[in-house]
BAVEXLUM-10396 format. One line per field, with one value per residue (C-alpha): residue number from 1; residue in three letters; z, x, y. Coordinates in steps of 0.2 Angstrom, whole numbers, plus 5000, padded with zeros to 4 digits. Layout:
<sites>
k <- [NUM|...] .
r <- [ALA|...] .
z <- [Z|...] .
x <- [X|...] .
y <- [Y|...] .
</sites>
This chain:
<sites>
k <- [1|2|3|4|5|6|7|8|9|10|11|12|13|14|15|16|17|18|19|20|21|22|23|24|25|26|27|28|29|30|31|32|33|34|35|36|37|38|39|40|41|42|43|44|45|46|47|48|49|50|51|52|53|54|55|56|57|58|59|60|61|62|63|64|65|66|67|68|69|70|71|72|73|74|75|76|77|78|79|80|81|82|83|84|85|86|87|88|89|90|91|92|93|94|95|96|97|98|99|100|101|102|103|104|105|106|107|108|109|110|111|112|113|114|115|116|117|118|119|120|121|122|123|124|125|126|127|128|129|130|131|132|133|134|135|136|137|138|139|140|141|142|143|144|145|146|147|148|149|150|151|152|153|154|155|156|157|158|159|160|161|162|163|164|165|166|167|168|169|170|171|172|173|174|175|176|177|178|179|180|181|182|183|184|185|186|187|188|189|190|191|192|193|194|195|196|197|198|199|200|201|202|203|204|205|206|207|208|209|210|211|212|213|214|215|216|217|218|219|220|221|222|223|224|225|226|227|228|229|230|231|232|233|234|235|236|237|238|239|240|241|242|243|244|245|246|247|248|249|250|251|252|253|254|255|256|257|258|259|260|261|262|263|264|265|266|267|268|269|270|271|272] .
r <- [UNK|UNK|UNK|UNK|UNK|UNK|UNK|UNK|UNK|UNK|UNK|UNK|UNK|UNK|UNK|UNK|UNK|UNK|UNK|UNK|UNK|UNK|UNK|UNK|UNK|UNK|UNK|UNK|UNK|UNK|UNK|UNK|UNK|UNK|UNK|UNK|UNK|UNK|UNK|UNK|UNK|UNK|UNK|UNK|UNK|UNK|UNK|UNK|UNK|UNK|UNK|UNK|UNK|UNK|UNK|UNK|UNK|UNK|UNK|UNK|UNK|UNK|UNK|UNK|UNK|UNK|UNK|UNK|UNK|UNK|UNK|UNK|UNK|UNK|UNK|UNK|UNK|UNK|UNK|UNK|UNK|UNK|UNK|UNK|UNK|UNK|UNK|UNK|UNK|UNK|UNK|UNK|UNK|UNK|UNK|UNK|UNK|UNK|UNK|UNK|UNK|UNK|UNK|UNK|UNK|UNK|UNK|UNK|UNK|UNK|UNK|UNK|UNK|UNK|UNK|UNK|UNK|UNK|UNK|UNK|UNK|UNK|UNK|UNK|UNK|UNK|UNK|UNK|UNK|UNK|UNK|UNK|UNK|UNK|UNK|UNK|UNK|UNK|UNK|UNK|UNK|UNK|UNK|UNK|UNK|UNK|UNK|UNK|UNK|UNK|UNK|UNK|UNK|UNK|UNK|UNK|UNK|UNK|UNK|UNK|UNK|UNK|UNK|UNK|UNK|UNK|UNK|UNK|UNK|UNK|UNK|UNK|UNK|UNK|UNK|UNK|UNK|UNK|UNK|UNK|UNK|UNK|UNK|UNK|UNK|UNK|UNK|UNK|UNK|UNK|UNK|UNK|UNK|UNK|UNK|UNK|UNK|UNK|UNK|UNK|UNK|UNK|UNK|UNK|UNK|UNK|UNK|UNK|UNK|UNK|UNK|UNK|UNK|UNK|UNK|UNK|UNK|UNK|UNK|UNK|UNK|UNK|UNK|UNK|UNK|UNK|UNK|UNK|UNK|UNK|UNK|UNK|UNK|UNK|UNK|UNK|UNK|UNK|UNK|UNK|UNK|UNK|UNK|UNK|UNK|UNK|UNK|UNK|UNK|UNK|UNK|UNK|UNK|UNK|UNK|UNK|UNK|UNK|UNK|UNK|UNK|UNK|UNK|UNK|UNK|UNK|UNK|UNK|UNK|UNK|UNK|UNK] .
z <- [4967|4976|4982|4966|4958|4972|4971|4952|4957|4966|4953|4941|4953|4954|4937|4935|4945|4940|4921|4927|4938|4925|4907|4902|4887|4895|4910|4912|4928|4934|4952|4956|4957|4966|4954|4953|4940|4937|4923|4916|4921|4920|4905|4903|4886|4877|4860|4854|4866|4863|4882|4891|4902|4896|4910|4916|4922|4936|4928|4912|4902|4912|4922|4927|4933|4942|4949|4955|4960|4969|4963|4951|4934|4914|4899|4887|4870|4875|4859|4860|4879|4882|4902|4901|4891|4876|4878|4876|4861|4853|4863|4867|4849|4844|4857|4849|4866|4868|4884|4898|4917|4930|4946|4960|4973|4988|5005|5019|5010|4995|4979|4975|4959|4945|4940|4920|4912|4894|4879|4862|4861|4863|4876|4895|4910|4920|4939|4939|4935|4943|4957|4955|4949|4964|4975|4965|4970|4986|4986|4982|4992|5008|4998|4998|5017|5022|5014|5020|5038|5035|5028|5044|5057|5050|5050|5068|5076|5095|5107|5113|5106|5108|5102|5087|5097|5106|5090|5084|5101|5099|5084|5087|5104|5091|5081|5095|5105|5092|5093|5112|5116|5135|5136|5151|5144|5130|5136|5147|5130|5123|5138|5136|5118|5125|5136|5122|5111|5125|5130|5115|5126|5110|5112|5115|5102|5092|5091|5077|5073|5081|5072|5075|5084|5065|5057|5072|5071|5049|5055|5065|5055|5040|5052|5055|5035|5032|5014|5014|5009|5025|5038|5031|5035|5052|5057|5051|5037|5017|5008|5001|5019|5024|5010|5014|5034|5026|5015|5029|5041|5029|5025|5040|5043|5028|5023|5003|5005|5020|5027|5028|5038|5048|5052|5056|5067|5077|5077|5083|5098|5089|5089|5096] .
x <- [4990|5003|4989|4982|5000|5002|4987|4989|5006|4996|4981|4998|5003|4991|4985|5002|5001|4983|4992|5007|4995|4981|4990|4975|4982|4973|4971|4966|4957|4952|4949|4932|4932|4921|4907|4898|4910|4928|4940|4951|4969|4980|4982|4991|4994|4983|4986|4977|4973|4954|4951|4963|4953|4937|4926|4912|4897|4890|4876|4884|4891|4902|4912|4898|4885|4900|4903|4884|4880|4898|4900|4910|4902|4907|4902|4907|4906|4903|4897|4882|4879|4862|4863|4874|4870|4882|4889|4905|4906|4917|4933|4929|4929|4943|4954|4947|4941|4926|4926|4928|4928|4926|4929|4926|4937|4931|4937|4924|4911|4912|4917|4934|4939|4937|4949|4945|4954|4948|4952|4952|4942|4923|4927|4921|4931|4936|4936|4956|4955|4942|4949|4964|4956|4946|4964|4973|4957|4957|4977|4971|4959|4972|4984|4971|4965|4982|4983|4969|4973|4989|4982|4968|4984|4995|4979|4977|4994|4995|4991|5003|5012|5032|5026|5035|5051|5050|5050|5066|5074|5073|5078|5094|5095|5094|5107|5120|5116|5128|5142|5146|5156|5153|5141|5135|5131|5124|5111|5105|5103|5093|5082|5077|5073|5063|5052|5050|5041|5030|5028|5016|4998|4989|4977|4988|5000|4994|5004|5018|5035|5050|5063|5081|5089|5096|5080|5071|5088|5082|5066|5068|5080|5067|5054|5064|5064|5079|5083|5094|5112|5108|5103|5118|5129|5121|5123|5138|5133|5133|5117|5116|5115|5102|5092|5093|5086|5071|5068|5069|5059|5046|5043|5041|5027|5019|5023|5023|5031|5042|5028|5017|5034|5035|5015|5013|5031|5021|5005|5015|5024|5042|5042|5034] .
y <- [5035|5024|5013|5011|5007|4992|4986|4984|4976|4961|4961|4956|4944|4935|4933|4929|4914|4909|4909|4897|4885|4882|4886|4897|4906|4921|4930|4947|4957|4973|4982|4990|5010|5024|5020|5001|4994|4989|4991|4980|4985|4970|4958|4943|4932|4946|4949|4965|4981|4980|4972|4986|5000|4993|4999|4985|4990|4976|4967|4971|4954|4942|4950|4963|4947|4940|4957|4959|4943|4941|4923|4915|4914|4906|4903|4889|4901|4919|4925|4914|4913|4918|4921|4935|4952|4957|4974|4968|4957|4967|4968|4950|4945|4954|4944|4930|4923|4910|4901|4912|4913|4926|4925|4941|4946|4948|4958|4961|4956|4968|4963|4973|4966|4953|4937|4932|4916|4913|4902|4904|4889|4887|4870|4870|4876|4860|4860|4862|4878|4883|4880|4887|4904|4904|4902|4916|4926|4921|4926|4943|4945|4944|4955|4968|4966|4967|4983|4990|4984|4993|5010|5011|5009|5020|5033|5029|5031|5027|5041|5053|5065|5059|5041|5041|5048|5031|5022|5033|5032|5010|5009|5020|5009|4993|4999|5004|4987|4976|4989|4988|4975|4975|4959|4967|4983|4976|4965|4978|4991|4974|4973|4991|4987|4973|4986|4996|4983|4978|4998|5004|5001|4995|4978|4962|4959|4945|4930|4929|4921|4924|4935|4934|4950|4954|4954|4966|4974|4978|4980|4996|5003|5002|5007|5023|5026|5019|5012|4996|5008|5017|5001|4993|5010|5010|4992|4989|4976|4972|4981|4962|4955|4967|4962|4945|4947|4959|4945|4931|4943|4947|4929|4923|4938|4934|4953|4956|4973|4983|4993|4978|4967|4985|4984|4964|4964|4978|4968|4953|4965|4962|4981|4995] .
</sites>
């Protein structure tokens, strides 16, 4: 269920975005489920209901050619399009759309979702937005691989049984290190942190950007479980100020949420 609640989270997003970038009055899209079809989930600049939780069957009007075919498709006045089949006039009509595209969503070669932008007008989809429907599909795409690539590491932890006791042990080493004021001593707790990172015997990290102690520091503590109230408690800093090195950390890993800036700052060997 929480899966399904994020991913609705970036289908919004991104139909969000294609919206602002093209002006289309609206947008509207849908995630595939365990059978061959989708269902609308997300609308924006709707006006009626009639287009939520329709289910669409692939082969089945627009969105289900573009679904089967896996390849962006339009028509100028749906009503009268004569390339697609019209089981969905209805809802359609009652939105009052006419010129529609659709637009699938790909990740590892399977279609996932569906990206529509429509007018209210019977007039043809220029290349602009085009394009920038395909880039807001392409956006998703990589917010859904992400996730997947997260959901397959956490259901493969590294081997050994006390593995996670190492995680726990460096993030409390992480979080004494800036509280000892014996340079000496300190560096050394840092160095052992350093071993730890490189200590978890997964393939080569890959490479990534380099994160000031303070964001690895917000890092482990949100590894651990930590909410930004209790990192902040534990190292000594504003809730405000955590937020703000969990934003900078997960920007510069190209995370969208804290589990993904966890996952990638493990990929890149920032932690273990």
């Amino acid at each position: 269920m929480r899966e399904h609640v994020e991913s609705s989270v970036e289908l919004r997003g991104a139909l969000l975005r294609l919206r602002r970038a093209t002006g289309l009055p609206v947008v509207f899209g849908g995630l595939t489920h365990e059978t061959r079809g989708l269902r609308i989930g997300e609308l924006n600049g709707a006006v009626t209901p009639a287009l939520r939780g329709l289910a669409i069957s692939a082969g089945s009007g627009l969105g289900g050619k573009c679904l089967a075919l896996g390849r962006p498709c339009a028509v100028t006045d749906y009503p009268s399009a004569r390339h697609i089949t019209h089981e969905y006039d209805g809802p359609v009509s009652a939105e009052g759309l006419r010129s529609v595209i659709a637009v699938p969503v790909i990740v590892r070669r399977k279609v996932r979702g569906v990206l529509y932008g429509a007018l209210r007008d019977a007039l043809p989809v220029g290349e602009r937005v085009f394009d920038a429907a395909v880039a807001a599909a392409r956006d998703l795409e990589q917010a859904l691989a992400v996730r997947d690539e997260v959901r397959e590491v956490l259901a493969s932890p590294p081997p050994g049984p006390s593995w996670e006791e190492v995680r726990q042990a460096y993030g409390e080493l992480r979080e004494l290190a800036p509280k000892v004021t014996d340079p000496e001593l300190r560096e050394r707790l840092l160095a052992v942190c350093g071993r730890l990172e490189t200590a978890s015997g997964s393939p080569a990290a890959l490479p990534g950007p380099a994160l000031t102690p303070r964001e690895t520091d917000v890092l482990a503590a949100v590894a651990s479980g930590a909410t930004n109230a209790t990192a902040a408690a534990r190292l000594g800093l504003r809730p405000e100020t955590v937020k703000g090195y969990l934003r900078s950390a997960m920007r510069k890993l190209g995370a969208h949420t804290r589990l993904e800036a966890v996952v990638a700052a493990r990929r890149a060997g920032a932690l273990p």
